[in-house]
N, C-alpha and C positions, 0 to 999 in steps of 0.2 A: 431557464435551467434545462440542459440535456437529460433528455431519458436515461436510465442507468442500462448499462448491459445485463444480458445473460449473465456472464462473467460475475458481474458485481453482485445481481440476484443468487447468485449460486454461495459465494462468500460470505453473504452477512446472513444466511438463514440459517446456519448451525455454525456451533464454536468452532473454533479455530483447529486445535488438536496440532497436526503436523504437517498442518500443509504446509507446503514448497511454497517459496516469496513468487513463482509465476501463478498462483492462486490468487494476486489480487487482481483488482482489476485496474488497466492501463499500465501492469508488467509483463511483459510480453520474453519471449525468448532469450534476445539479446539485450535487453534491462536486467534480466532475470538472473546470466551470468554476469553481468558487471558485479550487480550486487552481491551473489554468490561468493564472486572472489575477492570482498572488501569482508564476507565474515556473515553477511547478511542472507543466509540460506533458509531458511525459513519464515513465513510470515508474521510467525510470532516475534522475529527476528526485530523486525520493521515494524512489530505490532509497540515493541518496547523502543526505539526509537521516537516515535511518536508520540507516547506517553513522556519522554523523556524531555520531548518539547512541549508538551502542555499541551496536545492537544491543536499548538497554534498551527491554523492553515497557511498562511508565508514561512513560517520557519521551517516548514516540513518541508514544502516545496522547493524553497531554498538548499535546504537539504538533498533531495531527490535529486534535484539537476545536478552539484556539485559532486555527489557521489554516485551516480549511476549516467548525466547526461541526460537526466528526462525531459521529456519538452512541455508545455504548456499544459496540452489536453494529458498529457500522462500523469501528470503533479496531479491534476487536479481530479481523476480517475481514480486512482491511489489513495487521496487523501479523502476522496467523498467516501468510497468503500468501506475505509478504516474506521471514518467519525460515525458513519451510518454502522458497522457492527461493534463499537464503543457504546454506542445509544443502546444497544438490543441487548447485550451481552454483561456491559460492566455497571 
C-alpha cells in the first residue's frame, strides 16, 4: 500500500464543509475542471457520488475515469481519500 499524501492527510482530518472537488486527493487542476464542468464543484459534490455507489472502490473508479479521465493512481487517490474520511467522519 502507498503512503497517503499531504494532500489526503490534510482532507480527512476535519469535515468537509466547502471545499473545492481539488481538495481531494489525486484531483489535481485539470481533473478538477473536467469535473467542475459535469456539475461536480465541490467535494462534497463527489463526496455524494460516492455514497451514491455504495461506497464500491470499482464503481467509483469506473466512474472517475469516464467522467473526469482519471487514471489509475488518481481513482485510486480519490477513492482512498474519500473511504478514509467516510470512516472518520460518517
Amino acid at each position: 500500500m502507498s503512503s497517503t499524501s499531504q494532500k489526503h492527510k490534510d482532507f480527512v482530518a476535519e469535515p468537509m464543509g466547502e471545499k473545492p472537488v481539488m481538495a481531494l486527493a489525486g484531483i489535481g487542476e485539470v481533473l478538477g475542471k473536467r469535473l467542475e464542468e459535469r456539475g461536480f464543484d465541490k467535494a462534497y459534490v463527489v463526496l455524494g457520488q460516492f455514497l451514491v455507489l455504495k461506497k464500491d472502490e470499482e464503481l467509483f473508479r469506473d466512474w472517475l475515469k469516464d467522467t473526469c479521465g482519471a487514471n489509475s493512481k488518481q481513482q485510486g487517490d480519490c477513492y482512498g481519500c474519500l473511504k478514509e474520511w467516510c470512516d472518520a467522519f460518517l
